[in-house]
N, C-alpha and C positions, 0 to 999 in steps of 0.2 A: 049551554052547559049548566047543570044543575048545581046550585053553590054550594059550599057545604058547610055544615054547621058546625059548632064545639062539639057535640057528639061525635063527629065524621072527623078528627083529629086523630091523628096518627103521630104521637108527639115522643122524641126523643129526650129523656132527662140526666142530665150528666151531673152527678155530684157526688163529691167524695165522702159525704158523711154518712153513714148510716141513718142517723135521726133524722137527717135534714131530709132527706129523699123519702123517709115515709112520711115525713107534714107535709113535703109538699104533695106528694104522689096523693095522699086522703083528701088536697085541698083540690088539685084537678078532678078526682073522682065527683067531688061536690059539684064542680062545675060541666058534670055531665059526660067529661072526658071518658072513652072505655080501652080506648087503646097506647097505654105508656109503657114505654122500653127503659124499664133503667140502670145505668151505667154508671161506674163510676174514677173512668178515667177516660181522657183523651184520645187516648189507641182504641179503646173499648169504644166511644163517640163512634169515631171516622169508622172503626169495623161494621157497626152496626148500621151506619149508614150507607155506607157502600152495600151489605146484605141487601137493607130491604128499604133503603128510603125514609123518608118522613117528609110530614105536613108544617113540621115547626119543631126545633130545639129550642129546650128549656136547659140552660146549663147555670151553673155556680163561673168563679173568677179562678178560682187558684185549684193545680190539681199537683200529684207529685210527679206527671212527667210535663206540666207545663202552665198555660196561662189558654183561658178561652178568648183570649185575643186568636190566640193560634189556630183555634177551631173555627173562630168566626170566618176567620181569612180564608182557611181548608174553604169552608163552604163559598164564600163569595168569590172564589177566584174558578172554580170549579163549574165548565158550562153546563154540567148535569145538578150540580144542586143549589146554584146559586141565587135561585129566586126560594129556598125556606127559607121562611120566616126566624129570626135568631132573638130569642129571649135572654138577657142575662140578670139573675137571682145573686144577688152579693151585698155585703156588706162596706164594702171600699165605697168611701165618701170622697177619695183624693179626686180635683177636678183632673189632674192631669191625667189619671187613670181612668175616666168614667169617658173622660173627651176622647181617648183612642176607641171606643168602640163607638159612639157617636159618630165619627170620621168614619170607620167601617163599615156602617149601617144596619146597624144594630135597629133591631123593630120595636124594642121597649126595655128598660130596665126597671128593675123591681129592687126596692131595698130587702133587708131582711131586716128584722122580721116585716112581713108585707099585710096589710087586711083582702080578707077576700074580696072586695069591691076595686082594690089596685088589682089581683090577678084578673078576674073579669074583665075590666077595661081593655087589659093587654091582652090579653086571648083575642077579643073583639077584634083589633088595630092589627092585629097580625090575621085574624080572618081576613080584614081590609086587603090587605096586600095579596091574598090567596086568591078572592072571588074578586075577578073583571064585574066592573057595574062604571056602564059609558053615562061621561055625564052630558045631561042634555042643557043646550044652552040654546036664549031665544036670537039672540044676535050673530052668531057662530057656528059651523057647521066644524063640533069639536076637532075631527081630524083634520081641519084647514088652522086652526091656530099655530100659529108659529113660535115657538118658544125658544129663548135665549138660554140655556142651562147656566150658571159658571160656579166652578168649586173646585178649589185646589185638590182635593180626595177622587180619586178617581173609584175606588170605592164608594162614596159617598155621592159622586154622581151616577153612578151603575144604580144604587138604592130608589134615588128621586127620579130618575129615569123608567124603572118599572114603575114607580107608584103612577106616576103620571100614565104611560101607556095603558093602565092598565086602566084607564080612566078616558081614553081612549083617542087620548091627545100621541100625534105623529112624525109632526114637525118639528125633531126636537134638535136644536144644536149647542155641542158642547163647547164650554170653555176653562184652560185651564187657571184663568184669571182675568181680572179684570183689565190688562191691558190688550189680554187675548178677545176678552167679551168686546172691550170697546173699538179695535178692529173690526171685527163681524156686524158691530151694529154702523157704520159707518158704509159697511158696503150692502147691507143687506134692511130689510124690513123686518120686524117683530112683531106681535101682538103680546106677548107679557116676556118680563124677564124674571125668574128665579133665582138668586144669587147669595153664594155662601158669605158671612162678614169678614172672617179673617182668612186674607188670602196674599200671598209675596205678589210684588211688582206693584199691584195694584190692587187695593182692599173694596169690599162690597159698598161702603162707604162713599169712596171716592167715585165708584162706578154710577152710584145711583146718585149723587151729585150731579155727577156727566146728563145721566139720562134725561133730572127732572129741569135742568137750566138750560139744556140746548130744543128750542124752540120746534126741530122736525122731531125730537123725540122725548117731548113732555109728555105724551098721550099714553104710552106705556106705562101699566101696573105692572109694579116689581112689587115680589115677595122676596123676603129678605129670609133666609136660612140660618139660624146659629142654635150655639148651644151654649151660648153666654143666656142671664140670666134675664127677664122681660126687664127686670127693672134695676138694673144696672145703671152708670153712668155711661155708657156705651149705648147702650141702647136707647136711654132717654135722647143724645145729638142726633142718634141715626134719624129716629120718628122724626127730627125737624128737616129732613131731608127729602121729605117726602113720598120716602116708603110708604108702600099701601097697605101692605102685611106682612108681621113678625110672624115666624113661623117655627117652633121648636127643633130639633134634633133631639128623639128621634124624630122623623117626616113621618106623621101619620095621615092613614088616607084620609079619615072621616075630616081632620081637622081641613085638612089643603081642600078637599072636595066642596066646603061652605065658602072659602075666602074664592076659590076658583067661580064658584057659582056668581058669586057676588060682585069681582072683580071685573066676569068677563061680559057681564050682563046690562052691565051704567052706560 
């Protein structure tokens, strides 16, 4: 199947401002984009994408019949459009507000105002998630790897689950925490675990503790999932734990596809 480019975007823009929707709509134009629909409320969103579809929504945070939480969920709960790509364009800096679309799976977000080299990026990373590209490994034959999921968000494992597939890993099994992962790894074999940080029962933490100090399952590279910051005080105890690799929210493919190459390779 032939990939498609930023020109080949079909992209839905949802924002309520007049101004705001022509810089950005001039700044997609820049970036080669030819085909933008845009709206400017949440009824208008979902009407338009039920019409005719799209390759990626670009939307704003606050509208007046709601919040694009709501849009994001419409789409990810949806088995006809749950694999777009969902961008969000805002100014909300609150971490409790940025975290519920990270937990959603949200494909990038963008402050405002943004430089053209942040929208590039995220255009890019949401191509990622569009175009299948299997990754080749010399020790693995990718669809025989077996992978551990665990993530309190069920959302958020729907997200890392296409990235992954679409990279052409099959063996995937889910958990909805760590004391559900550490059941499964007791009864079963893995070659890597992915695992979210902050999770009830049992945190990513405590899990990859488990992993690195019990001797049949020291050999497991765990990437570790958050949307705490790399350099926090959380994250600094985690690396002593012997995480193999931090991996942001959002889950971009380019980034996981270098740590996978690299993890599954030693």
């Amino acid at each position: 199947m032939e990939k498609l480019q930023i020109s080949d975007l079909h992209i839905v823009l949802v924002e309520p401002s007049d101004t705001q929707r022509k810089i950005i709509t001039t700044l997609l134009l820049k970036e080669k984009v030819k085909e933008i629909d845009p709206v400017s409320t949440l009824a208008e969103a979902r009407a338009a994408i039920k019409s005719h579809g799209a390759d990626l929504i670009v939307s704003a945070m606050y509208f007046e019949d709601g919040t694009a939480l709501e849009l994001l969920k419409f789409i990810k709960e949806s088995k006809d459009y749950c694999t777009i790509p969902f961008m969000l364009v805002s100014s909300e800096n609150r971490i409790s507000k940025l975290e519920e679309f990270k937990q959603a799976g949200v494909a990038a977000i963008l402050p405002k105002p943004f430089e053209p080299l942040h929208l590039s990026r995220a255009l890019n990373a949401s191509l990622d998630l569009i175009n299948h590209d299997e990754l080749e490994l010399d020790l693995f034959d990718v669809q025989d790897v077996r992978v551990l999921l665990v993530d309190d968000s069920r959302l958020a494992r729907n997200h890392i689950r296409r990235v992954l597939e679409g990279m052409g890993l099959q063996k995937i099994r889910e958990a909805e925490n760590g004391a559900m992962a550490l059941t499964f790894i007791k009864e079963e074999e893995f070659d890597l675990v992915v695992t979210d940080y902050n999770m009830p029962e049992m945190d990513g933490r405590e899990l990859s503790e488990f992993i690195r100090f019990n001797p049949e399952t020291t050999h497991i590279p765990i990437i570790m999932v958050t949307s705490e910051s790399a350099d926090s005080a959380h994250m600094a105890n985690i690396q002593q734990t012997g995480v193999n690799a931090l991996c942001d929210k959002p889950f971009e493919p380019n980034e996981v596809r270098a740590m996978l190459a690299a993890l599954l390779s030693e």
